[in-house]
C-alpha atoms as an extended CHARMM CRD file, in Angstrom:
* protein
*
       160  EXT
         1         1  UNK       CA            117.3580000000      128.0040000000      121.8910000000  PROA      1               0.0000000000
         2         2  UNK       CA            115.4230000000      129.7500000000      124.5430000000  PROA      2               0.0000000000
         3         3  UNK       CA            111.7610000000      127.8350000000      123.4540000000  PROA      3               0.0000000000
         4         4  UNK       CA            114.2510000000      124.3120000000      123.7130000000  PROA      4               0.0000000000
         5         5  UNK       CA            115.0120000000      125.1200000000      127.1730000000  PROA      5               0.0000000000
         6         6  UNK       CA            111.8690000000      126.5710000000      128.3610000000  PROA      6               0.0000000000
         7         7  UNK       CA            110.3540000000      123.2790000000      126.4080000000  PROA      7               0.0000000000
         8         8  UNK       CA            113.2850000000      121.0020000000      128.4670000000  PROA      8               0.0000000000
         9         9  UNK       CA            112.1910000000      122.7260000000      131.9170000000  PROA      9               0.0000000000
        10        10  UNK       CA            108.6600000000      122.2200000000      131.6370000000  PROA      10              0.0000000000
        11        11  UNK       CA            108.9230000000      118.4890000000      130.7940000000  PROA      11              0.0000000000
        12        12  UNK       CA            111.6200000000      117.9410000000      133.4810000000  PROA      12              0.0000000000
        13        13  UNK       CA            108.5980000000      119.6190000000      135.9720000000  PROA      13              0.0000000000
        14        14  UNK       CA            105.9220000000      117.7420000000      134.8720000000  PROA      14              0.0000000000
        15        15  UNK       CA            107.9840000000      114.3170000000      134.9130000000  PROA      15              0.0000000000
        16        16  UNK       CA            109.2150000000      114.5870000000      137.9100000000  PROA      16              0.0000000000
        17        17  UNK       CA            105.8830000000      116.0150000000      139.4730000000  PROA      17              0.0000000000
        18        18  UNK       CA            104.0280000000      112.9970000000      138.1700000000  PROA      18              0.0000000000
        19        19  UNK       CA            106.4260000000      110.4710000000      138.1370000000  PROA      19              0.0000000000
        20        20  UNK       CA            104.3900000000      107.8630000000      140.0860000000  PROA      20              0.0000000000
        21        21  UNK       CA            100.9750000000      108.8110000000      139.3470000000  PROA      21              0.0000000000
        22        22  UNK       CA            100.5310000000      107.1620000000      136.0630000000  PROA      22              0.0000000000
        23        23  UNK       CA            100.4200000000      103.5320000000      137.1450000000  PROA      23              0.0000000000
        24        24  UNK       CA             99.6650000000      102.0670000000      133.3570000000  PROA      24              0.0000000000
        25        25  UNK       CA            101.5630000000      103.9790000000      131.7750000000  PROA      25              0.0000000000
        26        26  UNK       CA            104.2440000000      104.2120000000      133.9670000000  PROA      26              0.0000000000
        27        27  UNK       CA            106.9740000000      104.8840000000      131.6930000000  PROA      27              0.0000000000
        28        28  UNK       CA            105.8650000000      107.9250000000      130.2330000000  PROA      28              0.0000000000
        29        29  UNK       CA            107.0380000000      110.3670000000      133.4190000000  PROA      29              0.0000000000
        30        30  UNK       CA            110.5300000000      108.9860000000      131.9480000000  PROA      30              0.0000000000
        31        31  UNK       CA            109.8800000000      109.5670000000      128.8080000000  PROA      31              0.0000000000
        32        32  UNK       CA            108.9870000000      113.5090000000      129.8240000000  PROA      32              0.0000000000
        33        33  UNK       CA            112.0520000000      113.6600000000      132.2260000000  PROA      33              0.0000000000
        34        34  UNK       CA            114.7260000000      112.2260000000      129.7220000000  PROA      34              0.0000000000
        35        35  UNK       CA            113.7040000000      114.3040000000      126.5910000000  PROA      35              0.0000000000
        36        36  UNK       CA            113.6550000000      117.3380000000      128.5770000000  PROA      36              0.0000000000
        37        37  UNK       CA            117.3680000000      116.5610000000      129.8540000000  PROA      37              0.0000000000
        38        38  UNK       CA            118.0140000000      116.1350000000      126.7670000000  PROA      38              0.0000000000
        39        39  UNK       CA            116.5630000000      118.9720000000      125.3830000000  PROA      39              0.0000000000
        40        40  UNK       CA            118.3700000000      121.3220000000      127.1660000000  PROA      40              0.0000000000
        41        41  UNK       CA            122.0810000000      120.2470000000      126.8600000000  PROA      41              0.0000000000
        42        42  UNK       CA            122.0090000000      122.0020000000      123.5040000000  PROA      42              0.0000000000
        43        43  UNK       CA            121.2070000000      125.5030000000      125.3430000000  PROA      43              0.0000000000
        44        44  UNK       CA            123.6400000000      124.5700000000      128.0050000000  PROA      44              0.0000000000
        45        45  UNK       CA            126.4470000000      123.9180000000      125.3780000000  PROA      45              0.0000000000
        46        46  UNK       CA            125.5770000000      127.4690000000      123.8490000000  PROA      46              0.0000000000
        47        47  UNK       CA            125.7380000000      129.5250000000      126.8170000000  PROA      47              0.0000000000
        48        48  UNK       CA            129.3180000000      127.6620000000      127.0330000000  PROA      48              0.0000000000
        49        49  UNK       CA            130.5110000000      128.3700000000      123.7700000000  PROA      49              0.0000000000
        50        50  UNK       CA            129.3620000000      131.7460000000      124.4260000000  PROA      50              0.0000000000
        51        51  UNK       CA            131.0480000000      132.6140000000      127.8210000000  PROA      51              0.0000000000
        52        52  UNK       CA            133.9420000000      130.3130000000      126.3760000000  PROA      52              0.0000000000
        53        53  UNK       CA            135.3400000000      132.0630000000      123.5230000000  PROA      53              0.0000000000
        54        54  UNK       CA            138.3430000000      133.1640000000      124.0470000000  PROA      54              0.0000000000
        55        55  UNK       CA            141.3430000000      131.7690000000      121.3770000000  PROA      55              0.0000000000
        56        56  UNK       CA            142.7760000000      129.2490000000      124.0350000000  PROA      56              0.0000000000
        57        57  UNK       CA            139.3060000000      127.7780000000      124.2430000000  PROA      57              0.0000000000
        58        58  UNK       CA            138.4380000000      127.4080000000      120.4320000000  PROA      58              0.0000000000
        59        59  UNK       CA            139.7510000000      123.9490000000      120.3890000000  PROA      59              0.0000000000
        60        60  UNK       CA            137.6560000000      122.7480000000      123.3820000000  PROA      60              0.0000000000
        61        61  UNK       CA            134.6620000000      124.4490000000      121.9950000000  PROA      61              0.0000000000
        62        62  UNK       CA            135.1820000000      122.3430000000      118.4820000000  PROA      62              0.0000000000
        63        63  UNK       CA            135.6700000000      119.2920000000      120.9950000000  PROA      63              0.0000000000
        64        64  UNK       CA            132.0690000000      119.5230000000      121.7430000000  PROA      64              0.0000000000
        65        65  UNK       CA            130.3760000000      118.4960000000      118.3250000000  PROA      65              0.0000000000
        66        66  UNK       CA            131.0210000000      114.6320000000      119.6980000000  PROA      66              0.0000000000
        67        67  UNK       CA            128.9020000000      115.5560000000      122.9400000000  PROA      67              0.0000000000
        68        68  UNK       CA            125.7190000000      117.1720000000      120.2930000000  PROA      68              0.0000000000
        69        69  UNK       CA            126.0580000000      114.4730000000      118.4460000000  PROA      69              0.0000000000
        70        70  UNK       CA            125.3560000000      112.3880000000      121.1040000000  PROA      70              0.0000000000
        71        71  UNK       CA            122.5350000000      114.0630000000      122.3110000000  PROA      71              0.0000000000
        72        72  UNK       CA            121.0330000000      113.8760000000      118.8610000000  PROA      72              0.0000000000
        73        73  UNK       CA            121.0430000000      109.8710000000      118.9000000000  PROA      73              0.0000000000
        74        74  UNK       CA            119.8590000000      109.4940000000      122.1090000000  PROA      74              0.0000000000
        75        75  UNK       CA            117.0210000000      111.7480000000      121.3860000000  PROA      75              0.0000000000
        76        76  UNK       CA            116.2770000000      110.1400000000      118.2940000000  PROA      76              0.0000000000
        77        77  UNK       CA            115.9270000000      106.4830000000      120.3260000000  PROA      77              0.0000000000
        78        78  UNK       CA            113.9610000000      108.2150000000      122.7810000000  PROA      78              0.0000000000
        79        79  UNK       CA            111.3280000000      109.8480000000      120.5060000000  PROA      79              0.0000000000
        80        80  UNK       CA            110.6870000000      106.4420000000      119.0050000000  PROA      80              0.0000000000
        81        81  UNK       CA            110.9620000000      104.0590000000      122.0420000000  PROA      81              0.0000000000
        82        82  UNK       CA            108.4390000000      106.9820000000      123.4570000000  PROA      82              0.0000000000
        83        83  UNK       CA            106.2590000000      107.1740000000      120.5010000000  PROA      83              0.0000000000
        84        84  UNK       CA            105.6780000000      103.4080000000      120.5620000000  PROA      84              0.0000000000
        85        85  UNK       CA            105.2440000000      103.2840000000      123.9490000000  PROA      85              0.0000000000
        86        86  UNK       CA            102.7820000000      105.9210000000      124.4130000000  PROA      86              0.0000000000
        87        87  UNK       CA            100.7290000000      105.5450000000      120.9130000000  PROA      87              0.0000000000
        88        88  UNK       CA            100.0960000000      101.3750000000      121.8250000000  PROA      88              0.0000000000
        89        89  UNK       CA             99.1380000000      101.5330000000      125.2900000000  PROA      89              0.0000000000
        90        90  UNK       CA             96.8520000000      104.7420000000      124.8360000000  PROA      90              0.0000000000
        91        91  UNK       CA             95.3470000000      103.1880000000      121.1610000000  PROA      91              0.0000000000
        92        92  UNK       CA             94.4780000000       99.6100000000      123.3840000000  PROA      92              0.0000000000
        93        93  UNK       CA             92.3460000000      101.7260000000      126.3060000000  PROA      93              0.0000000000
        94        94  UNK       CA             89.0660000000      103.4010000000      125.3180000000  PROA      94              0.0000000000
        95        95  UNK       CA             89.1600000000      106.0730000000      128.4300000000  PROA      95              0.0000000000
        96        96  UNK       CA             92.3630000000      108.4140000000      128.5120000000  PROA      96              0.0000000000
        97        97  UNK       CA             91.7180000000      109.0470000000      132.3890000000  PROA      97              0.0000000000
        98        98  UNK       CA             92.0350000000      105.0030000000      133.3890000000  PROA      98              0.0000000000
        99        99  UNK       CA             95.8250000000      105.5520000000      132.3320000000  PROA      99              0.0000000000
       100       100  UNK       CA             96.9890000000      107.9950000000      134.7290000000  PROA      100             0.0000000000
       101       101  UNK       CA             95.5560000000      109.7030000000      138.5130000000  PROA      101             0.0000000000
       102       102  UNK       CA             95.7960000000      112.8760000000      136.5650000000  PROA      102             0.0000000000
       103       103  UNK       CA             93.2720000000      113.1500000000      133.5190000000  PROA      103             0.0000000000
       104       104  UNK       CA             95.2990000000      115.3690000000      131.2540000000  PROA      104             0.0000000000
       105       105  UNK       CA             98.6610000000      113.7120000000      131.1730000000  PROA      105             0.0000000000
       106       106  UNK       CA             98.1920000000      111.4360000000      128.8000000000  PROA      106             0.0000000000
       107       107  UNK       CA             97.0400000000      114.2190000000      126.1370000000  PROA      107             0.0000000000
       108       108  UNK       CA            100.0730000000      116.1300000000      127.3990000000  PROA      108             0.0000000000
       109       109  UNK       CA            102.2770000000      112.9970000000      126.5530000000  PROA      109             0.0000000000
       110       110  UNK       CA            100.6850000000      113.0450000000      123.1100000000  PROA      110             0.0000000000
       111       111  UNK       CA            101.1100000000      116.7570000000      122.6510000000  PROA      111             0.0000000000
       112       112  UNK       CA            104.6620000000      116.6600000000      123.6860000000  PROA      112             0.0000000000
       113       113  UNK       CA            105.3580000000      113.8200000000      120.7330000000  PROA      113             0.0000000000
       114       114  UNK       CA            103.5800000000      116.1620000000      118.5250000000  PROA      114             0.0000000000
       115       115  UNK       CA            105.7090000000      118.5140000000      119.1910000000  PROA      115             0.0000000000
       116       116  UNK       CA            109.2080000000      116.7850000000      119.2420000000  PROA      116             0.0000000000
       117       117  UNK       CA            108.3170000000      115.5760000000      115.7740000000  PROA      117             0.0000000000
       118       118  UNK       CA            107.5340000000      118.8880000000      114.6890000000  PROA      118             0.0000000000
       119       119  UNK       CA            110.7030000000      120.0590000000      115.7970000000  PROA      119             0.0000000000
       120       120  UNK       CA            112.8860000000      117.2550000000      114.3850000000  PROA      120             0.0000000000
       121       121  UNK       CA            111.2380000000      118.3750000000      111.3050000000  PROA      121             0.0000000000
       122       122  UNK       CA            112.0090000000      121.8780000000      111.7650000000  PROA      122             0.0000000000
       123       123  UNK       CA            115.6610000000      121.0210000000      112.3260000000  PROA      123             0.0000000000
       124       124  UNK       CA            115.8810000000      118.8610000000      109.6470000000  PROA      124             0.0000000000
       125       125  UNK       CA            114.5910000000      121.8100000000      107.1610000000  PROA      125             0.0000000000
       126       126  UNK       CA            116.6840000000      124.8180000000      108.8480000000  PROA      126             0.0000000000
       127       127  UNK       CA            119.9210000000      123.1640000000      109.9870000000  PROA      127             0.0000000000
       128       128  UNK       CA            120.8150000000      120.0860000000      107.4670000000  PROA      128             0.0000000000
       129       129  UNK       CA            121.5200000000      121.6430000000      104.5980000000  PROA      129             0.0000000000
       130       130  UNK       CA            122.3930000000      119.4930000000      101.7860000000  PROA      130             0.0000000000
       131       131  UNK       CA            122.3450000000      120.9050000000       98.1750000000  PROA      131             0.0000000000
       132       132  UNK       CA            122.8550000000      118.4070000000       95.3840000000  PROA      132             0.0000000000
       133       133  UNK       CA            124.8620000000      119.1400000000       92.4650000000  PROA      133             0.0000000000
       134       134  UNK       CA            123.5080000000      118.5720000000       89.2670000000  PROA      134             0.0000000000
       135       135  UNK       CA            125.5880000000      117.0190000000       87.0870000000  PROA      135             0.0000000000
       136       136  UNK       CA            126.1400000000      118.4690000000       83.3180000000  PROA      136             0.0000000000
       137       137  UNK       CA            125.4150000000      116.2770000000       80.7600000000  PROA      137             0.0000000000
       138       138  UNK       CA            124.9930000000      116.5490000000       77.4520000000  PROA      138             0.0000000000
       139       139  UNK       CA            122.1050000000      117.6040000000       75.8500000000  PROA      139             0.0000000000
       140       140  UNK       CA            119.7060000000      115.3050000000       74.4460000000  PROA      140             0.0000000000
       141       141  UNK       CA            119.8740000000      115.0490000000       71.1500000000  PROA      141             0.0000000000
       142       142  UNK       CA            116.3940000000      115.0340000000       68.7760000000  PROA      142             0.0000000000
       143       143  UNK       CA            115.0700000000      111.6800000000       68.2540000000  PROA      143             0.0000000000
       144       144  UNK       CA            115.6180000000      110.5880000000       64.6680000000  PROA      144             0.0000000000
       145       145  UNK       CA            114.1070000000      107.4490000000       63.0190000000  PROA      145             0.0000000000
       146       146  UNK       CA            116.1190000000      104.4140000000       62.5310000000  PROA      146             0.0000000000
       147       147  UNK       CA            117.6520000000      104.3850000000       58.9590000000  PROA      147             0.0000000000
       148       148  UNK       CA            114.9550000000      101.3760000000       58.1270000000  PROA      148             0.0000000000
       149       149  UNK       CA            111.2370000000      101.7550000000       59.0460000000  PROA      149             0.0000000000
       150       150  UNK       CA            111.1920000000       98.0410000000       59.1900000000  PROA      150             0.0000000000
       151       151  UNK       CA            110.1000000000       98.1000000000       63.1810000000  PROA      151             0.0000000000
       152       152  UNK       CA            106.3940000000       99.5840000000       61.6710000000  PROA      152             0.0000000000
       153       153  UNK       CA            103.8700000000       97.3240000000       60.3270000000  PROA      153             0.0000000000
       154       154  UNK       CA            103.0190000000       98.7370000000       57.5890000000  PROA      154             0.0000000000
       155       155  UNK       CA            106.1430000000      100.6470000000       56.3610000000  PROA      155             0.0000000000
       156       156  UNK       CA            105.6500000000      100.2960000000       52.4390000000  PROA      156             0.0000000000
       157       157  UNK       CA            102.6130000000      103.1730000000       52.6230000000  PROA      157             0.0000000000
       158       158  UNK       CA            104.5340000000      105.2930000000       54.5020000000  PROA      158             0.0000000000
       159       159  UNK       CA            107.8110000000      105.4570000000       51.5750000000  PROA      159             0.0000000000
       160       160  UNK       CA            106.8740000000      107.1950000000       48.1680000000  PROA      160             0.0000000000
């Protein structure tokens, strides 16, 4: 949780630091500023639960599932709107540094996407743990010919 909200901080900075200096692609400050909002209401929730947990507040604590679950929706819409966004207007421009007054931002942008994918993948392997249950059935049993051979071509050489 602490890389998520060292992660949320640092795209919050950068965001708002170069919010207007990217005039085609303007959106992609936002883009930087919302996912690291985002990404650090899960840490905030934690340090809640954890100062929080007392008996009287259990029930509160449980209330706040709804408000992770709506973080994880939102982030989902925003890593795709952003991914679109980003991946079209920097795959139509030849030079990265035409996009923005600052050179490396729009390699940032595309490192940051990297790396929200790789961590929707990583909690998607660590934290959504779904086993299947394999049902019993019975076992095959050995193939046996038909009682007539009549589906071969040839099935008078095979009797004796």
């Amino acid at each position: 949780m602490l890389f998520l909200a060292i992660y949320g901080i640092i795209k919050i900075i950068i965001g708002s630091v170069y919010l207007m200096s990217c005039p085609e692609i303007f959106l992609m400050p936002f883009y930087l500023l919302f996912g690291g909002v985002i990404s650090l209401i899960p840490p905030i929730l934690m340090l809640y639960r954890i100062f929080h947990s007392d008996e009287k507040s259990e029930k509160s604590v449980e209330g706040l599932w709804w408000i992770l679950e709506k973080v994880f929706y939102a982030s989902v819409v925003i890593i795709f709107a952003g991914t679109i966004y980003i991946l079209v207007i920097i795959s139509r421009t030849r030079y990265l540094d035409r996009l923005c007054y600052v050179s490396w931002l729009p390699a940032f942008a595309i490192f940051v996407l990297v790396l929200d994918w790789v961590s929707y993948a990583v909690f998607f392997r660590y934290f959504c743990n779904i086993e299947y249950k394999e049902e019993e059935q019975d076992p095959i049993p050995p193939y046996t010919w038909p009682p007539h051979h009549r589906h071969l071509r040839f099935h008078h050489r095979f009797q004796s």
